[in-house]
N, CA, C and O atoms as a GROMACS GRO file, in nm:
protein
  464
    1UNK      N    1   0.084  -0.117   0.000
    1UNK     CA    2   0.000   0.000   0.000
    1UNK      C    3   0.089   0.124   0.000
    1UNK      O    4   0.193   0.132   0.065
    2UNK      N    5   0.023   0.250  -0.103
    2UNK     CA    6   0.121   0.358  -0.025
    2UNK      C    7   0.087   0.439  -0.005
    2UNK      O    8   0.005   0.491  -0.080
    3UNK      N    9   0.135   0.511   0.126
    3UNK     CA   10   0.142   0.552   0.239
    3UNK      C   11   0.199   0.694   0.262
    3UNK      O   12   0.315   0.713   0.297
    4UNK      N   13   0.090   0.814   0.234
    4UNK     CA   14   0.167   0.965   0.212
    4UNK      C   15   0.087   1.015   0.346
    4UNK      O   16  -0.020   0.973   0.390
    5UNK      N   17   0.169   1.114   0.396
    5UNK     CA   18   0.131   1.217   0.514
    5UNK      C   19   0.158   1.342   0.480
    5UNK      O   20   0.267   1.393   0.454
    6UNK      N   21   0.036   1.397   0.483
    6UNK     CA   22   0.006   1.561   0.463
    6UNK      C   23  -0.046   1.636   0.564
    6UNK      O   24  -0.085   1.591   0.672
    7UNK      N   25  -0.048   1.777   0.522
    7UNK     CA   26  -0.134   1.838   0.672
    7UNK      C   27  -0.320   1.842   0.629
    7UNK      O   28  -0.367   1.820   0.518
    8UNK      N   29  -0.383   1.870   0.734
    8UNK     CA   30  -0.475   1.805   0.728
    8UNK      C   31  -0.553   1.960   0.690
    8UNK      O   32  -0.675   1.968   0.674
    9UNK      N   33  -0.483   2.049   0.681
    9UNK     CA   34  -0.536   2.219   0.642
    9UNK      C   35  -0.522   2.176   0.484
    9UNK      O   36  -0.600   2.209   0.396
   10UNK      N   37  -0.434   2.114   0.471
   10UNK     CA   38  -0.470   2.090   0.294
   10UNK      C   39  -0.582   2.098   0.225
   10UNK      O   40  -0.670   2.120   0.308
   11UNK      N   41  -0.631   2.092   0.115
   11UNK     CA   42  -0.741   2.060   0.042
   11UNK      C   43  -0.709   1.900   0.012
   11UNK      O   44  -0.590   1.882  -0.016
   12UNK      N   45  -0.768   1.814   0.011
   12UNK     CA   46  -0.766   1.681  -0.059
   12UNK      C   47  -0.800   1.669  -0.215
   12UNK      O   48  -0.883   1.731  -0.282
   13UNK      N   49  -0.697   1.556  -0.255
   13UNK     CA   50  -0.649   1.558  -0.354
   13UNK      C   51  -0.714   1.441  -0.406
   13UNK      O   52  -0.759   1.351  -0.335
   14UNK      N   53  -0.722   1.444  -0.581
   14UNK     CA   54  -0.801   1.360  -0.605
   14UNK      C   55  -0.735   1.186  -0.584
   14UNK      O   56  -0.790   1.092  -0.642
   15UNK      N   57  -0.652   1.174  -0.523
   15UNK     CA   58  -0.581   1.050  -0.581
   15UNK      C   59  -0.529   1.012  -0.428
   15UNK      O   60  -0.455   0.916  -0.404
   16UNK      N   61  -0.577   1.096  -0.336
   16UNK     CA   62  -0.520   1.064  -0.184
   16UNK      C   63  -0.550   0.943  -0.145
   16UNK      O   64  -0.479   0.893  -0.057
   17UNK      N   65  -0.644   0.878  -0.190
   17UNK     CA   66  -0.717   0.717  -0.130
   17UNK      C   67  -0.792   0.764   0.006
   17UNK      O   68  -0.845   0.872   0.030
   18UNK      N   69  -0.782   0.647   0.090
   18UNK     CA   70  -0.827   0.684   0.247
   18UNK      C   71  -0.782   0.785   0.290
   18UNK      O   72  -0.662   0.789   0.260
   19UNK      N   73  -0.826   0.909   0.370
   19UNK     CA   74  -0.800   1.010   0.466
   19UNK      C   75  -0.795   1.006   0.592
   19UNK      O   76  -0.903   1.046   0.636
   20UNK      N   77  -0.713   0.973   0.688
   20UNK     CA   78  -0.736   0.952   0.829
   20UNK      C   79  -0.656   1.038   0.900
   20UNK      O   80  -0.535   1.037   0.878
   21UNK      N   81  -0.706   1.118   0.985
   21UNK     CA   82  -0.647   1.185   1.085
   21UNK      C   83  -0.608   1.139   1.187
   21UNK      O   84  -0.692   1.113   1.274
   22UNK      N   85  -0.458   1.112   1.211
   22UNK     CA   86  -0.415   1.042   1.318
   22UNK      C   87  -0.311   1.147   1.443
   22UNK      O   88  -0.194   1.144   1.478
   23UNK      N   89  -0.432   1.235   1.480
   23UNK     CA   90  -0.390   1.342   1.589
   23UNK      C   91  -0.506   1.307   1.688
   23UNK      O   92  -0.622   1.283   1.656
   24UNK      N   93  -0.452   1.307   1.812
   24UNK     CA   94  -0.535   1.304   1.935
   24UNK      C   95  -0.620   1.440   1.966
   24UNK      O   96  -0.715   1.468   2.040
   25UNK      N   97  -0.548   1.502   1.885
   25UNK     CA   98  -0.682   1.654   1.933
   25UNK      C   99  -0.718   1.755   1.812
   25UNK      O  100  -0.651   1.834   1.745
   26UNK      N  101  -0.841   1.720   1.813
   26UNK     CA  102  -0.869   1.777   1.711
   26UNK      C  103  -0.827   1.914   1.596
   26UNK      O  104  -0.878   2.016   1.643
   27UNK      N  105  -0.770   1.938   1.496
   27UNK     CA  106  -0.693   2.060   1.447
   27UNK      C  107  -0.766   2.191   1.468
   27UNK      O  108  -0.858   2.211   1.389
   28UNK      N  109  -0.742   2.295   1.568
   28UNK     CA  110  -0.770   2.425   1.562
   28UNK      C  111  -0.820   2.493   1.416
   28UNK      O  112  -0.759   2.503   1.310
   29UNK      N  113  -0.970   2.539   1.459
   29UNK     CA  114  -0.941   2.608   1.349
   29UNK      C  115  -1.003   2.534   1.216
   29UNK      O  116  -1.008   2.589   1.106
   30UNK      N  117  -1.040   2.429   1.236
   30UNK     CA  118  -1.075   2.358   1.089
   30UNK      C  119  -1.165   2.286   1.150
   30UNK      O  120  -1.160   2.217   1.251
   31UNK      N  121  -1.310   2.330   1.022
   31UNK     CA  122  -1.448   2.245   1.070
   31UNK      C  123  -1.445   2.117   1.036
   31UNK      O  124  -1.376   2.098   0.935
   32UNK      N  125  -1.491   2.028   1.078
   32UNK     CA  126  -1.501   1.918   1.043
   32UNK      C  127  -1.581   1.851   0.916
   32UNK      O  128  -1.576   1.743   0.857
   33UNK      N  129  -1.661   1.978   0.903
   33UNK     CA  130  -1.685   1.965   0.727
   33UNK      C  131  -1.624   1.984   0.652
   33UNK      O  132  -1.668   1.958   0.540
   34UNK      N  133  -1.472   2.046   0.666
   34UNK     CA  134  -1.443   2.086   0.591
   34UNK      C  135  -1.298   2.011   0.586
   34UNK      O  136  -1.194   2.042   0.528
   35UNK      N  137  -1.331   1.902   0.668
   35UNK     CA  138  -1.140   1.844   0.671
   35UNK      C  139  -1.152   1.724   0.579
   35UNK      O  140  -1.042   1.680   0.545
   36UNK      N  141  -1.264   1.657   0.528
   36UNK     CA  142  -1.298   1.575   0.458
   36UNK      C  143  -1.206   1.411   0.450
   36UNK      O  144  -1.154   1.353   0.355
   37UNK      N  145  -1.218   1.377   0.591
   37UNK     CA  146  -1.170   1.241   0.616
   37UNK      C  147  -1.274   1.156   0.601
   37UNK      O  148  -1.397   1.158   0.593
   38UNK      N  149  -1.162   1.062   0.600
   38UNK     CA  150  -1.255   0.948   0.576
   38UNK      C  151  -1.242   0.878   0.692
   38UNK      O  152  -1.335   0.798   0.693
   39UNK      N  153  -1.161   0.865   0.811
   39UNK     CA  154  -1.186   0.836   0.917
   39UNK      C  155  -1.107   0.946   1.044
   39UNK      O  156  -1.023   1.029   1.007
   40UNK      N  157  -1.144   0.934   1.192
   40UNK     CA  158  -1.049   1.037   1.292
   40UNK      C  159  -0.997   0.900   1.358
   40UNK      O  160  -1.087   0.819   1.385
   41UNK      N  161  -0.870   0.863   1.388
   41UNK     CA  162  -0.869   0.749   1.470
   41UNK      C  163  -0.724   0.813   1.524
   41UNK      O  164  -0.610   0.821   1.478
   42UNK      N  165  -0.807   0.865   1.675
   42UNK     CA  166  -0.708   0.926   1.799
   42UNK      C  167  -0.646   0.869   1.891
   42UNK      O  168  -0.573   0.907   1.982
   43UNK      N  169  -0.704   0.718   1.836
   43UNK     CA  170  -0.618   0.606   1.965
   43UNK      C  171  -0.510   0.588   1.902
   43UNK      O  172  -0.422   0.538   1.971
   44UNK      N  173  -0.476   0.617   1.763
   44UNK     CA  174  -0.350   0.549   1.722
   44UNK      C  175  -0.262   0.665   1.773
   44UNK      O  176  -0.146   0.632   1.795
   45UNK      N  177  -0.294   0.798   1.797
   45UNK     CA  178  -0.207   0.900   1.775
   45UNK      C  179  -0.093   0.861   1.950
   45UNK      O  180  -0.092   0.756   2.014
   46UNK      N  181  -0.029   0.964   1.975
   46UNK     CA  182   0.084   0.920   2.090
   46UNK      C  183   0.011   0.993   2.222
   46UNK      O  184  -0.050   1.099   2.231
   47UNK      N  185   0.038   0.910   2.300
   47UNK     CA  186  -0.045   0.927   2.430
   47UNK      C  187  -0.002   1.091   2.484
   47UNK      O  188   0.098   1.155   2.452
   48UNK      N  189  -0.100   1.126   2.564
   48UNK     CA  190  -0.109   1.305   2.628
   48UNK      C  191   0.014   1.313   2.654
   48UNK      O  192   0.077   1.398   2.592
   49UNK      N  193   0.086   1.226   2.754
   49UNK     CA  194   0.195   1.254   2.794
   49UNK      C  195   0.352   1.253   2.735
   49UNK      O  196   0.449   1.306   2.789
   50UNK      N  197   0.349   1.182   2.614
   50UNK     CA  198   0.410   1.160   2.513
   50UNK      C  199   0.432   1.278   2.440
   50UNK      O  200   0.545   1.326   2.439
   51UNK      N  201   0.338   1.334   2.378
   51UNK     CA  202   0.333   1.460   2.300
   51UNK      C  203   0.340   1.544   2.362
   51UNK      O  204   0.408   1.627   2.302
   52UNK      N  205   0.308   1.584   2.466
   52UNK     CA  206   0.399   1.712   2.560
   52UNK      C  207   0.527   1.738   2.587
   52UNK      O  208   0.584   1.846   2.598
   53UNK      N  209   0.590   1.566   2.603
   53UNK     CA  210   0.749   1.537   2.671
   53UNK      C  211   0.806   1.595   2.528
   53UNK      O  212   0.900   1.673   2.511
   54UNK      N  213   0.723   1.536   2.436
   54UNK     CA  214   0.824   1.587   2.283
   54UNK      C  215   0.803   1.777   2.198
   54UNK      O  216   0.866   1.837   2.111
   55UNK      N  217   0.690   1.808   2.279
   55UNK     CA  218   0.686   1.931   2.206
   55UNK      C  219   0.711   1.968   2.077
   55UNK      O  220   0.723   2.088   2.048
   56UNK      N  221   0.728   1.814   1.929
   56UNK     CA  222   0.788   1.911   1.843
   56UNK      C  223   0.899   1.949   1.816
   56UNK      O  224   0.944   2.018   1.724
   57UNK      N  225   0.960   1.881   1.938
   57UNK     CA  226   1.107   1.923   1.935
   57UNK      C  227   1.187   1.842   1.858
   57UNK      O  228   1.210   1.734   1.911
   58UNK      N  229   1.269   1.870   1.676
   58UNK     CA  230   1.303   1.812   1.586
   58UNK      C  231   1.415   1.745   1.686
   58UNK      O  232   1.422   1.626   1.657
   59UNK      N  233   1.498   1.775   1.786
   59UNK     CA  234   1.610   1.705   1.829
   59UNK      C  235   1.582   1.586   1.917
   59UNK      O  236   1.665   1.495   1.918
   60UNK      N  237   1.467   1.578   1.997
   60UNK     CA  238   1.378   1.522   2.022
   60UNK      C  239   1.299   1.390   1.959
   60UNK      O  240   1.226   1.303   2.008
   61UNK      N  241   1.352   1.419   1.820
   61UNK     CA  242   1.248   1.302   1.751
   61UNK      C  243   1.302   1.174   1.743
   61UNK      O  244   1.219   1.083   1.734
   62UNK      N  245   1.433   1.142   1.743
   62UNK     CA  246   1.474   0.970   1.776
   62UNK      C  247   1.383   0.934   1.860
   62UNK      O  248   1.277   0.880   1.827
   63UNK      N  249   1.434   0.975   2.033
   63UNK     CA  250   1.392   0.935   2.106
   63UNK      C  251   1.217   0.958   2.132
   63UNK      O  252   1.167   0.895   2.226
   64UNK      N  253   1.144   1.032   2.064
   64UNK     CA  254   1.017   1.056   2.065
   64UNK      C  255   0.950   0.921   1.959
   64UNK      O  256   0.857   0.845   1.987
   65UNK      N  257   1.016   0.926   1.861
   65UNK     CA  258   0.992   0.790   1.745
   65UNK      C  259   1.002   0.646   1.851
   65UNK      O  260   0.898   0.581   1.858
   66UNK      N  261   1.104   0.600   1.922
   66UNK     CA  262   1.094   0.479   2.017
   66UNK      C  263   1.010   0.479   2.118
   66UNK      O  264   0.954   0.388   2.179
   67UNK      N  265   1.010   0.589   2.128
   67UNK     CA  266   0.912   0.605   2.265
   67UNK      C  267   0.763   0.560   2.217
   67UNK      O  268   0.700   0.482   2.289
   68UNK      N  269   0.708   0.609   2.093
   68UNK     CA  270   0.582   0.615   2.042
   68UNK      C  271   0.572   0.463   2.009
   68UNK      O  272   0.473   0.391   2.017
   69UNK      N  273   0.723   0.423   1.960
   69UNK     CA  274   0.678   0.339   1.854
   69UNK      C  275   0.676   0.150   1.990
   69UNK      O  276   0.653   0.032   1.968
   70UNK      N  277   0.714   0.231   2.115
   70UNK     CA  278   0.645   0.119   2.234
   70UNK      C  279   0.562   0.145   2.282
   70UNK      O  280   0.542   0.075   2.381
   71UNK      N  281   0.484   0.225   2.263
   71UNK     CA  282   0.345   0.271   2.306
   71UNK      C  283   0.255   0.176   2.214
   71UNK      O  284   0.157   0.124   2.266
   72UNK      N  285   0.287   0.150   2.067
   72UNK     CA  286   0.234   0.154   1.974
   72UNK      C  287   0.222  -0.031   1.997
   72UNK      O  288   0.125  -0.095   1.958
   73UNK      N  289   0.325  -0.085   2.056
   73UNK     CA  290   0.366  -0.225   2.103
   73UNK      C  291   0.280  -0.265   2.198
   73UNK      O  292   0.267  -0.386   2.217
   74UNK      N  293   0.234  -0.208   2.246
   74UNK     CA  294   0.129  -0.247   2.347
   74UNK      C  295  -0.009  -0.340   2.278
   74UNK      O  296  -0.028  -0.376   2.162
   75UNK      N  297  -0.084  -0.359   2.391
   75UNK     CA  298  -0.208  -0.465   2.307
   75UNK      C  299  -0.287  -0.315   2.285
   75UNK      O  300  -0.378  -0.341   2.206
   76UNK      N  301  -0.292  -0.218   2.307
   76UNK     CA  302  -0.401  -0.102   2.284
   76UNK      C  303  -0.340  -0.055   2.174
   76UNK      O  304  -0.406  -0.036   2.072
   77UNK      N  305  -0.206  -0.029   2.178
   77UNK     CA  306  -0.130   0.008   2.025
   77UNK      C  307  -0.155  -0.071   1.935
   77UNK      O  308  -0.197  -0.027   1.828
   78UNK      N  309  -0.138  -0.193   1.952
   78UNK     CA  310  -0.181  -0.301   1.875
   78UNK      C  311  -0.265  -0.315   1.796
   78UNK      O  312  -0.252  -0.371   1.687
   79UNK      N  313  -0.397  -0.248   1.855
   79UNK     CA  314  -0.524  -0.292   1.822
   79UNK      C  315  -0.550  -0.153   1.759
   79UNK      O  316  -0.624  -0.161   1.661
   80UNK      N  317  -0.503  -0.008   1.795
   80UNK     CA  318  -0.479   0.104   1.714
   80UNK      C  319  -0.437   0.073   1.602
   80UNK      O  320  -0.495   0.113   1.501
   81UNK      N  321  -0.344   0.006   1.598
   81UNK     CA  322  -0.256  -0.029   1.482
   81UNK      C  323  -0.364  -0.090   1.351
   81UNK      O  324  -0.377  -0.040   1.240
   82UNK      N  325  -0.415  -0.181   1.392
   82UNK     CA  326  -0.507  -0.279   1.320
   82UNK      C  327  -0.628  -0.176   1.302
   82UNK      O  328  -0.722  -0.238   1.252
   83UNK      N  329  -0.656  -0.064   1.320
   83UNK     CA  330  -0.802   0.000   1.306
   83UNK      C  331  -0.738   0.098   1.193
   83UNK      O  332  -0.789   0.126   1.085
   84UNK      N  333  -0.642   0.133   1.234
   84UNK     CA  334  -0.525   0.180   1.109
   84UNK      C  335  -0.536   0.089   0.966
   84UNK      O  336  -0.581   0.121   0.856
   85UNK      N  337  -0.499   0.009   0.997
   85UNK     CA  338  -0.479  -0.078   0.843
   85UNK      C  339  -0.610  -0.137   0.818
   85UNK      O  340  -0.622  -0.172   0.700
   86UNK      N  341  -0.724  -0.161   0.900
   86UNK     CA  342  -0.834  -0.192   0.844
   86UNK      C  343  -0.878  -0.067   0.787
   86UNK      O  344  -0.946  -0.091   0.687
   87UNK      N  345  -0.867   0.061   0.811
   87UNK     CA  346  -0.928   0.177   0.726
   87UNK      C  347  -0.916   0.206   0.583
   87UNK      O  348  -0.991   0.277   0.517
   88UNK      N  349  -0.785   0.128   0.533
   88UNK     CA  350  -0.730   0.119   0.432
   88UNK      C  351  -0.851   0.089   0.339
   88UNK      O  352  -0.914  -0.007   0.382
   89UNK      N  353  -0.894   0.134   0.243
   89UNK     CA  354  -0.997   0.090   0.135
   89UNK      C  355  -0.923   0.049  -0.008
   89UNK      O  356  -0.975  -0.048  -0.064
   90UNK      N  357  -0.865   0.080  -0.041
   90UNK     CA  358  -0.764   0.075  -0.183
   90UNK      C  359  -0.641   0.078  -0.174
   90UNK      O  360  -0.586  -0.013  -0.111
   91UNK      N  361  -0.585   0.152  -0.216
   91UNK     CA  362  -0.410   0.124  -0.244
   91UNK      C  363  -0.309   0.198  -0.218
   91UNK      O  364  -0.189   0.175  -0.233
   92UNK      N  365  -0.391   0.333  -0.156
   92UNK     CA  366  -0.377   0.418  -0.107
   92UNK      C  367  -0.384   0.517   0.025
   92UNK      O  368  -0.470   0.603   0.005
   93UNK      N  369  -0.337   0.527   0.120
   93UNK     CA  370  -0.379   0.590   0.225
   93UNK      C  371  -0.311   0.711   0.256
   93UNK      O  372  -0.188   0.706   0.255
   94UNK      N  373  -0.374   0.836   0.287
   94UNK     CA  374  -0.302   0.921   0.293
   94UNK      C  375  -0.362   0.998   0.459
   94UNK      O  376  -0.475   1.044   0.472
   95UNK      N  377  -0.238   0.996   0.590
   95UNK     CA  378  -0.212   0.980   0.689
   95UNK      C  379  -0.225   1.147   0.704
   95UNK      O  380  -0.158   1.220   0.630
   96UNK      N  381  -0.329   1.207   0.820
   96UNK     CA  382  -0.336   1.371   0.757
   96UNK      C  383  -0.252   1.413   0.949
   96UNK      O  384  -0.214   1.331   1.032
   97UNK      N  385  -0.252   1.528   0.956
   97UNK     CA  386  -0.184   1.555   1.094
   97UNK      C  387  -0.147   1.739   1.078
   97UNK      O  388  -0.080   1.780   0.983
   98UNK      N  389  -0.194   1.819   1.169
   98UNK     CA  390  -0.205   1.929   1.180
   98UNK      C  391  -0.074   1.977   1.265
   98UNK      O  392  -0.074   2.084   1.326
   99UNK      N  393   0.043   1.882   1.262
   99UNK     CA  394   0.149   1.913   1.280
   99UNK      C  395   0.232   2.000   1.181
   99UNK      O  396   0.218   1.973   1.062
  100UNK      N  397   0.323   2.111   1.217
  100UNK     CA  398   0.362   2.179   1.110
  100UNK      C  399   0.478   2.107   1.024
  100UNK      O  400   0.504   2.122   0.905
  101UNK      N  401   0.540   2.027   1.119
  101UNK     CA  402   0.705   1.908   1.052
  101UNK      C  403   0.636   1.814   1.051
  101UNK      O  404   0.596   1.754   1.151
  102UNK      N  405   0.605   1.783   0.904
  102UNK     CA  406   0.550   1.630   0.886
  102UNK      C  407   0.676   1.516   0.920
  102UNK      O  408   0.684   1.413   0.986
  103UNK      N  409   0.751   1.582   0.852
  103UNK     CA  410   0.886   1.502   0.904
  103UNK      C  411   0.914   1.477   1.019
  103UNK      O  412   1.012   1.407   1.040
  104UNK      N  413   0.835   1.527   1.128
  104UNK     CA  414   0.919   1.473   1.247
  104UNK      C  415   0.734   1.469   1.331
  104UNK      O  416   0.673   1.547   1.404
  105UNK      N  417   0.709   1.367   1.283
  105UNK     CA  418   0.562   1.399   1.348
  105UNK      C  419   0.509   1.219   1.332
  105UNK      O  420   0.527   1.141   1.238
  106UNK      N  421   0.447   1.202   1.452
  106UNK     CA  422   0.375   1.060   1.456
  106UNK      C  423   0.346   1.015   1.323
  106UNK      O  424   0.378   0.902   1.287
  107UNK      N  425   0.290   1.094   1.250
  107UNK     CA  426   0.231   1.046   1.095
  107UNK      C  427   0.349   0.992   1.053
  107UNK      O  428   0.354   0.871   1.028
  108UNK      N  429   0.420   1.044   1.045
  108UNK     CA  430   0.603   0.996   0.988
  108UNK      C  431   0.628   0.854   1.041
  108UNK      O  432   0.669   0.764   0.966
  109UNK      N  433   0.609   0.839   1.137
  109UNK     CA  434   0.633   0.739   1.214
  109UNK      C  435   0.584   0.610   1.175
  109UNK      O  436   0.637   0.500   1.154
  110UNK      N  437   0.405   0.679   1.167
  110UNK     CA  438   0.353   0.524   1.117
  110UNK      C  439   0.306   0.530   0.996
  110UNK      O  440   0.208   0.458   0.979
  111UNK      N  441   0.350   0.607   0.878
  111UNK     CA  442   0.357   0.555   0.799
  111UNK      C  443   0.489   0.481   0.754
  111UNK      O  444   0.507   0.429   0.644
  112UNK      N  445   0.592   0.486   0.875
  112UNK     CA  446   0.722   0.422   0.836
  112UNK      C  447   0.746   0.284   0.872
  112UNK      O  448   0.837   0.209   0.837
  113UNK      N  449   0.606   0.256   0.984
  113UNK     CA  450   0.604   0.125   1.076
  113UNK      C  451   0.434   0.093   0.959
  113UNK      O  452   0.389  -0.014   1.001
  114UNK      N  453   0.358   0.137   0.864
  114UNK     CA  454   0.321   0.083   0.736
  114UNK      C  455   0.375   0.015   0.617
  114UNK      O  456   0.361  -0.080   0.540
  115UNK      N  457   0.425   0.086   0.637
  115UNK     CA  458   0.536   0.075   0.494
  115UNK      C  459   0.600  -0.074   0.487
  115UNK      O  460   0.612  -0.147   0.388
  116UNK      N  461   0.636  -0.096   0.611
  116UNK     CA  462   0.699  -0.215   0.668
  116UNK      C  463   0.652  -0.352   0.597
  116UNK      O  464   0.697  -0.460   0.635
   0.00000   0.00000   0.00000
C-alpha cells in the first residue's frame, strides 16, 4: 500500500485514497466539514503525555519515534494499529496531521512502521 502524510489544512487531492487523521486533538481552526476524512482514529495517535514530553522538538524526535513506537507495542497500540490498516480501502492511504514538521511527526512514524 502507499502511504503519504500531509497536513490536514490541505485541500484533498483527487488520488489521496483513504484520509485519516491520526492526531489526538482535534486541528484548531478547521471544521469538520471541511477536513474531509474518511476516518479520525485518535487512539493510534501518541499518548497526552508523550506529546507534551516531545513538544515538536526536531532534536527530540529519535527518542520521541521509540518512545511512540512502544506505546504503539502495546495490546491497545496493537489494536490502534489494526483500526489503522483496516481503514485502508484501496491502495492508497493518505495519513493527515495538523502538525507543522510532517517530518518529524507521529504520521512519519507510522507511515514508516506501514510501509513495513
Amino acid at each position: 500500500m502507499n502511504i503519504v502524510v500531509k497536513h490536514v489544512y490541505d485541500g484533498p487531492g483527487h488520488d489521496d485514497g483513504t484520509r485519516v487523521l491520526v492526531d489526538r486533538i482535534w486541528p484548531r481552526g478547521l471544521r469538520k466539514s471541511d477536513a474531509h476524512l474518511d476516518y479520525w482514529l485518535k487512539d493510534v495517535a501518541p499518548s497526552t503525555e508523550l506529546r507534551k514530553w516531545y513538544g515538536h522538538d526536531p532534536e527530540k524526535f529519535r527518542e520521541f519515534a521509540d518512545r511512540y513506537r512502544h506505546e504503539l507495542n502495546t495490546t491497545e497500540g496493537q489494536d490502534a494499529l489494526q483500526q489503522l490498516r483496516d481503514a485502508a480501502t484501496g491502495k492508497k492511504m493518505t495519513l493527515l496531521t495538523a502538525t507543522k514538521d510532517i517530518d518529524h511527526s507521529q504520521a512519519a512514524v507510522l507511515a514508516e512502521l506501514l510501509g513495513d
